[in-house]
C-alpha positions as CSV (number, residue, x, y, z in Angstrom):
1,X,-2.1,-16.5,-26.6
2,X,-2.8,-13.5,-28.4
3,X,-2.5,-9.7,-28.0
4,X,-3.8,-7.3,-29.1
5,X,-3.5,-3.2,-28.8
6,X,-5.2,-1.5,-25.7
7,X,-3.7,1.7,-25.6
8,X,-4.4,2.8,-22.3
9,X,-8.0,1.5,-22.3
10,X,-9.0,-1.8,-21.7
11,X,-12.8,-2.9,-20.5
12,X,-12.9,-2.8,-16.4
13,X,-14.5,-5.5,-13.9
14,X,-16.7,-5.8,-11.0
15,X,-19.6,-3.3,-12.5
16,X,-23.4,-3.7,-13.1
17,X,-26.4,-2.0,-15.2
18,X,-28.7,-0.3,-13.3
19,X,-33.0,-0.3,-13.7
20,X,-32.4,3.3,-15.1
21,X,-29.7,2.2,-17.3
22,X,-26.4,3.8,-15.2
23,X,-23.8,1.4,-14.7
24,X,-22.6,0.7,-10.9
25,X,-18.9,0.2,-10.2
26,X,-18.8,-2.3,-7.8
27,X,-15.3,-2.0,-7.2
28,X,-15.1,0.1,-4.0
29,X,-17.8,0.9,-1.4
30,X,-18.4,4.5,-3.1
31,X,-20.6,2.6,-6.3
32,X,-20.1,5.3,-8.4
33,X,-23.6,5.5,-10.6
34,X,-22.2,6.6,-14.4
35,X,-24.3,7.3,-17.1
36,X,-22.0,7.7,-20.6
37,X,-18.9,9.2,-20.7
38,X,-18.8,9.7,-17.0
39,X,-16.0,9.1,-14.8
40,X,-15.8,7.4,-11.1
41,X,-14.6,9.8,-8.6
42,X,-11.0,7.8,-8.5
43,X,-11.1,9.6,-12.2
44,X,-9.6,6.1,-13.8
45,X,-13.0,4.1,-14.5
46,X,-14.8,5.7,-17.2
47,X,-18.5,4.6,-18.6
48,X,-17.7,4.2,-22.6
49,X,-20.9,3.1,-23.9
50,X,-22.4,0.3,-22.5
51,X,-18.7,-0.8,-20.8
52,X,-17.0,0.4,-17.8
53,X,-13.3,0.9,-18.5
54,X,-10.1,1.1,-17.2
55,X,-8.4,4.3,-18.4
56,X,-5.1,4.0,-17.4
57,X,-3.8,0.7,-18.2
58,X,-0.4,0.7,-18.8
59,X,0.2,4.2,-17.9
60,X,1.9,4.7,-14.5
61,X,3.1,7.9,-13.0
62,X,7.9,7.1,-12.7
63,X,9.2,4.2,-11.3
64,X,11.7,4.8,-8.7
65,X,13.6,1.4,-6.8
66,X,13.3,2.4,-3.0
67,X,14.1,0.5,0.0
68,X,11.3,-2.4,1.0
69,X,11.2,0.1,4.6
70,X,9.8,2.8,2.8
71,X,6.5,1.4,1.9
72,X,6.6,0.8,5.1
73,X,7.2,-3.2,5.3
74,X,9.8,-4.5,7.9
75,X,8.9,-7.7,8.2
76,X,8.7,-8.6,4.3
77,X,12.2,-9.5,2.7
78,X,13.8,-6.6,5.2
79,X,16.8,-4.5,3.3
80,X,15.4,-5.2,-0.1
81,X,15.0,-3.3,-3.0
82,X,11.3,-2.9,-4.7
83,X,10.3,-1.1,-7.7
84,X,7.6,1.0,-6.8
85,X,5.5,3.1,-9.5
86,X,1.5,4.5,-9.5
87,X,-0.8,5.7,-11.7
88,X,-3.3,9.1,-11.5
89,X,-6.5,9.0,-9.1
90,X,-7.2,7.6,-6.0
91,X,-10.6,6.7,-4.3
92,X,-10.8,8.5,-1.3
93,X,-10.6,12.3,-0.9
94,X,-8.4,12.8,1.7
95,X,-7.6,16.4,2.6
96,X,-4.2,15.5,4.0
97,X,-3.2,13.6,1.5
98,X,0.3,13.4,1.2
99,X,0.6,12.3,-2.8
100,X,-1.7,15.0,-3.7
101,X,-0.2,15.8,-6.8
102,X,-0.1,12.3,-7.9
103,X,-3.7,11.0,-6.8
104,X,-5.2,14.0,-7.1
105,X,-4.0,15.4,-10.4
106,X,-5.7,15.6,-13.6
107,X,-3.0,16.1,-15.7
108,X,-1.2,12.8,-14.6
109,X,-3.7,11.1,-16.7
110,X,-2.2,12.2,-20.1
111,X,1.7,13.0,-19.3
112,X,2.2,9.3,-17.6
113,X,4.5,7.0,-19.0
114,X,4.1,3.7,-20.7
115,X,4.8,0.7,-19.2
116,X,3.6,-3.0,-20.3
117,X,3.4,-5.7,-17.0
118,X,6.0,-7.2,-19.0
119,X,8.4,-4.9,-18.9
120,X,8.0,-3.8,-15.3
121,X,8.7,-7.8,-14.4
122,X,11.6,-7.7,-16.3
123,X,13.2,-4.3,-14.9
124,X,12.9,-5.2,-11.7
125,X,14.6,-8.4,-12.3
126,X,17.2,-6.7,-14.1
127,X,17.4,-4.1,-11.4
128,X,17.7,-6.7,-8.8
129,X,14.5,-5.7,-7.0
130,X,12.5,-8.7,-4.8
131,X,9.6,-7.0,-5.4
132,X,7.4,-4.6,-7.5
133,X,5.0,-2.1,-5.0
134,X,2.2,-0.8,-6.1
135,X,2.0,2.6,-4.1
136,X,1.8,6.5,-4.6
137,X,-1.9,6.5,-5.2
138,X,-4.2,3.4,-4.5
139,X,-3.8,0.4,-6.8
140,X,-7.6,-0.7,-6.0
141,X,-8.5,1.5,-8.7
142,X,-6.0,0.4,-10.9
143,X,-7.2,-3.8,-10.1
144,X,-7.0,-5.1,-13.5
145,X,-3.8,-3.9,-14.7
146,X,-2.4,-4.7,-10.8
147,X,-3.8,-8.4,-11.6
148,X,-1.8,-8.1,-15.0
149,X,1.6,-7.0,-13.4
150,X,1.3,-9.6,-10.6
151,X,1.0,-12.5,-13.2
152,X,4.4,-11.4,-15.2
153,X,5.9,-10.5,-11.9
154,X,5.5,-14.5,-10.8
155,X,7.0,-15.8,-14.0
156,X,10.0,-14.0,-12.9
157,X,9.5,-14.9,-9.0
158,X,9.1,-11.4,-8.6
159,X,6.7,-10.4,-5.5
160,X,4.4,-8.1,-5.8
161,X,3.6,-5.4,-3.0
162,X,-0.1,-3.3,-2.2
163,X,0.4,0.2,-0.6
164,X,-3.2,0.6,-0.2
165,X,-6.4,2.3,1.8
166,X,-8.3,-0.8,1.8
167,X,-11.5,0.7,0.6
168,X,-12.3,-2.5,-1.8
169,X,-15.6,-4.5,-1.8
170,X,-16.0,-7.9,-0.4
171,X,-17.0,-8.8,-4.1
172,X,-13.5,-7.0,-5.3
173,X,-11.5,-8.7,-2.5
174,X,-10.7,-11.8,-3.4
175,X,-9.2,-11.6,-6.8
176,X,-7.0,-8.5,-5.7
177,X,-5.3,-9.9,-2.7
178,X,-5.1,-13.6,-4.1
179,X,-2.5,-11.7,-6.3
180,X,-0.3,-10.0,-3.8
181,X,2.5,-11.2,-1.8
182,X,2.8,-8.2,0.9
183,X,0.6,-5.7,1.7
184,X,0.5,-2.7,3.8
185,X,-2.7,-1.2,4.6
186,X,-2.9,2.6,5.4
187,X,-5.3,2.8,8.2
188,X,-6.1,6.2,8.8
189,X,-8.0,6.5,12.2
190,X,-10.2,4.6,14.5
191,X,-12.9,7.0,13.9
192,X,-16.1,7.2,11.1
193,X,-16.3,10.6,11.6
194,X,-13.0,10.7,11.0
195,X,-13.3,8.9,7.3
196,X,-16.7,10.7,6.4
197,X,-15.2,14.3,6.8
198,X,-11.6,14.3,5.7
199,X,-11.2,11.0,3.6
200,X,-15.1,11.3,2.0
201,X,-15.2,7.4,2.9
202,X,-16.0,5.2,5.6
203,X,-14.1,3.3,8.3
204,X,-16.2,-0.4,8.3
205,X,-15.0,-1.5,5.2
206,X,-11.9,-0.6,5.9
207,X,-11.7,-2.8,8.6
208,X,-13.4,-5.7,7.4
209,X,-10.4,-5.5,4.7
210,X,-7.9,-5.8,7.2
211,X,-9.5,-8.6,8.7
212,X,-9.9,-10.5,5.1
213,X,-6.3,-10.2,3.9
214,X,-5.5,-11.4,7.4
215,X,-7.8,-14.2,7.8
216,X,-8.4,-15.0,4.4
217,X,-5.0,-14.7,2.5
218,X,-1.3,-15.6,2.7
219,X,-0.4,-12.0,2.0
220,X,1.7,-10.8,4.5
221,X,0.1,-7.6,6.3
222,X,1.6,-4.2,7.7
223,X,-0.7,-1.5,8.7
224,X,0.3,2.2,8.8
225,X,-1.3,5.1,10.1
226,X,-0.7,8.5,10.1
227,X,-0.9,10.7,13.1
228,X,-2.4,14.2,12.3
229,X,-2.5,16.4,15.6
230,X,-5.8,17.3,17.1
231,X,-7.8,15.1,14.4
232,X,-6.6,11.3,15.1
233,X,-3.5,11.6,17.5
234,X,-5.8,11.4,21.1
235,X,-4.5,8.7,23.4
236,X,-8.1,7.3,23.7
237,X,-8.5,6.6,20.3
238,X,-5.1,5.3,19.7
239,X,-5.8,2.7,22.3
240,X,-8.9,1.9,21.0
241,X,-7.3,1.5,17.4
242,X,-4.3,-0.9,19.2
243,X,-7.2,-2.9,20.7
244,X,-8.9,-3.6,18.1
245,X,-5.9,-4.6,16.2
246,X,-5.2,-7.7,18.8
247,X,-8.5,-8.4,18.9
248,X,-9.3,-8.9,15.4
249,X,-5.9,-9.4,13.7
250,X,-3.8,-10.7,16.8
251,X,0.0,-9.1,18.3
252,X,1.8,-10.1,15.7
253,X,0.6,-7.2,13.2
254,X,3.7,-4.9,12.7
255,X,2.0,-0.9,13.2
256,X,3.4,2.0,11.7
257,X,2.7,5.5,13.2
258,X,3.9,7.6,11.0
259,X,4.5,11.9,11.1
260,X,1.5,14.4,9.2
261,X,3.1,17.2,7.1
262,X,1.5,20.0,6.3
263,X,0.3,19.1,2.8
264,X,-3.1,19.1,0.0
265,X,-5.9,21.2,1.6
266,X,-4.5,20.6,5.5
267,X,-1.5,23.1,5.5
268,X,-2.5,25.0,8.5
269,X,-2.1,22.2,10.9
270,X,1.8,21.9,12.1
271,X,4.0,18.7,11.9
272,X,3.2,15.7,14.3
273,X,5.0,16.2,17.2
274,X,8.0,13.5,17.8
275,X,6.5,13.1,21.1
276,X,3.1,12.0,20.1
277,X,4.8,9.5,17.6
278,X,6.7,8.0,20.6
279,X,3.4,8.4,23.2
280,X,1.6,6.2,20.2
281,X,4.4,4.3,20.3
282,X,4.0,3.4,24.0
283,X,0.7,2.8,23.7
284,X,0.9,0.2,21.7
285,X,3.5,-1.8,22.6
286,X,2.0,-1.9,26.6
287,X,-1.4,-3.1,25.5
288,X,0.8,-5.6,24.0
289,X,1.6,-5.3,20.2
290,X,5.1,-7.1,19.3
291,X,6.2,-4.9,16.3
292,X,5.3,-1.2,16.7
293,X,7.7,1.3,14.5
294,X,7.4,5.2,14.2
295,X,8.2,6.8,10.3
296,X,8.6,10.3,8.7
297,X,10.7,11.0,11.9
298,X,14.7,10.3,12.5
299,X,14.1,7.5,15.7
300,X,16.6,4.3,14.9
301,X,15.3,3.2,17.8
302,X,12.1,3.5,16.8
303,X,12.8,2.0,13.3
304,X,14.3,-1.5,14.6
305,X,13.0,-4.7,15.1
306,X,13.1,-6.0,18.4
307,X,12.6,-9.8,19.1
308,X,9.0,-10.4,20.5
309,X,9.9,-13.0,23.5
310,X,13.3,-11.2,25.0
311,X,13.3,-8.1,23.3
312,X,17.0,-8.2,21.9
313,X,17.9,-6.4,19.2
314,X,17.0,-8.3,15.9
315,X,17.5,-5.0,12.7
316,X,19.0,-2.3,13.9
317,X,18.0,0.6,11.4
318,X,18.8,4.1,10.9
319,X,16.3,5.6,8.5
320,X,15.7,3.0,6.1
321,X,19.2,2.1,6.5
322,X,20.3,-1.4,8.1
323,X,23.0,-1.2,10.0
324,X,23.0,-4.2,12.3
325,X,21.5,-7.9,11.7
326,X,21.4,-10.2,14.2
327,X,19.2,-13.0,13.2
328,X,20.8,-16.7,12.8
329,X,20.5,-18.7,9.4
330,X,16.6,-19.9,10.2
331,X,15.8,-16.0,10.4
332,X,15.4,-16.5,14.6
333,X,16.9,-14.8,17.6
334,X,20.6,-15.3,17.9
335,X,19.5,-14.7,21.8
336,X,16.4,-16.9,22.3
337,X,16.0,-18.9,19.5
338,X,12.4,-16.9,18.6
339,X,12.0,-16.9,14.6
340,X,11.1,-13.2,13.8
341,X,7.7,-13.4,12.7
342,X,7.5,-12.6,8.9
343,X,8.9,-13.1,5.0
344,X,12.1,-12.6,6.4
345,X,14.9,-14.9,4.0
346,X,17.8,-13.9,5.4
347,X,20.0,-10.8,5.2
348,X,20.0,-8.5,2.4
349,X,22.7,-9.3,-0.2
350,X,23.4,-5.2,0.7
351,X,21.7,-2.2,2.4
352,X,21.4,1.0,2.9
353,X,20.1,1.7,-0.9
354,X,19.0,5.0,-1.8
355,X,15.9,5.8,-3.6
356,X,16.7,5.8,-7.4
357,X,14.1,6.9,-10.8
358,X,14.4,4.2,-13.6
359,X,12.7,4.3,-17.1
360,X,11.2,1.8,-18.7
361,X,11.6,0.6,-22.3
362,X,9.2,2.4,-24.3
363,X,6.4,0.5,-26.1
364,X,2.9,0.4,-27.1
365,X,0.8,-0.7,-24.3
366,X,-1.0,-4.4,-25.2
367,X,-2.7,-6.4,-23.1
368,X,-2.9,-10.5,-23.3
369,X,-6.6,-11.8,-24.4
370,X,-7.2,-15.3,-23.9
């Protein structure tokens, strides 16, 4: 196998030529049109010729080793460490975007660091992580060097984590999602008009996403979404949202409702109540989801895991911290007997871990060509 140089740039996938001669990215459901030299509104998929490239291969914005929790996964390898990194752009245009100056910025796209899928496998083995997360902005831009990391990260039984908004095309699907192990899907309301005035996107594919990993994969699935008050917090469409969750994807789907802060271009609405969080909360869990957690907010009640036949306490956390475990060697109820539905191996070898920035050895990107 050889390899050669690609600093930073390496030729992209899933694109077409158009009648009038534009390429289409066929990545995500926005199919940017791009005549030379353009960009894609996620700013990382650049026309160069008569090639669509990938602009920031290689390049990522920090690593930082963070609890598992914090993506937020509960329910993959619970107490573990991951190494989590991102790169610049995003493609959505979410007003309330809380990674603004990651996703949004321009500048990220020259002042990132280097970091070869190599070396990221071999850090976080070194580091003692069970996992690498692609997070901070939306790895679906970023497919190809994602697909890259996820190979090396299997050599070193390494799992591989997607943080993501979901907005990938049934074409683009397959070969993303084949690749990861765990993936938590930020569904941001229940509403199109919702995704067509602050995220600049729309709701369907998002959902027929969520259906694919869980139908279609092995991947284990989390969803997440973020309560902003008076745009997406109403009990009506909360219930709706819960609904079609068990309808779609079934009870065992752990939900996240996490707290807005004021952030981006929405800094005049206030912080999401803790009592909407918990009203969400109830929602949820009467209609008759197992798993339902709240984030951004100090609840360790909240923040547990509960068994889903007798309700004992299985994780007690505090914050991302775990402070209890009281699962028996086949990860199952100590109570009942119920396994705990997920990627669960265990308890953590130690917990309570504390978000950390690591640096990667320094090299010249390359990129394996077969």
């Amino acid at each position: 196998m050889a390899t050669t140089k690609q600093p930073d740039t390496v030729p992209a996938r899933y694109w077409h030529l158009l009648k009038d001669q534009r390429i289409q990215c066929d990545l995500c459901p926005r199919f940017c049109r791009l005549r030379d030299g353009q960009r894609g509104l996620c700013f990382v998929r650049q026309r160069q010729g008569n090639q669509l490239m990938l602009t920031t291969w290689g390049r990522s914005s920090g690593f930082c080793i963070d609890p598992i929790e914090k993506k937020p996964l509960n329910h993959f390898y619970p107490g573990s460490s991951v190494l989590s990194f991102g790169t610049a752009g995003c493609n959505l245009a979410c007003k309330f975007c809380q990674n603004w100056d990651i996703s949004k910025s321009r500048e990220m796209d020259r002042l990132s660091a280097t970091a070869t899928p190599e070396a990221i496998a071999r850090v976080a083995a070194e580091q003692d992580c069970r996992s690498v997360a692609f997070t901070y902005n939306d790895p679906v831009i970023f497919i190809e060097y994602a697909v890259d990391i996820a190979k090396e990260c299997r050599k070193h039984d390494i799992k591989t984590v997607a943080v993501t908004a979901g907005y990938i095309t049934e074409q683009a699907r397959p070969e993303f999602f084949q690749h990861m192990d765990a993936v938590n899907v930020d569904l941001k309301s229940f509403s199109q008009d919702f995704y067509h005035k602050l995220c600049g996107g729309d709701l369907a594919p998002v959902l027929d996403t969520l259906e694919f990993i869980s139908h279609k994969t092995d991947a284990w699935l989390e969803i997440t979404t973020l309560l902003i008050p008076g745009k997406n917090d109403g009990e009506e469409e909360i219930t709706e949202l819960v609904k079609w969750v068990l309808n779609h994807l079934g009870d065992r789907v752990p939900l996240h409702f996490t707290a807005f802060h004021p952030d981006w271009k929405m800094r005049d609405i206030d912080r999401t109540p803790h009592n909407s969080l918990t009203t969400a909360r109830e929602i949820a869990l009467k209609l008759g989801l197992k798993y339902v957690y709240l984030g951004n907010v100090h609840d360790s009640i909240a923040s547990s895991t509960y068994c889903s036949h007798c309700n004992a306490l299985l994780i007690a956390r505090d914050w991302h911290q775990i402070l209890e475990w009281n699962l028996d060697h086949k990860d199952c109820c100590r109570q009942c007997g119920t396994k705990l539905d997920g990627v669960i191996f265990g308890p953590p070898a130690s917990t309570g871990s504390r978000p950390r920035h690591v640096q990667m050895p320094q090299s010249t990107p390359s990129r394996s060509t077969h």
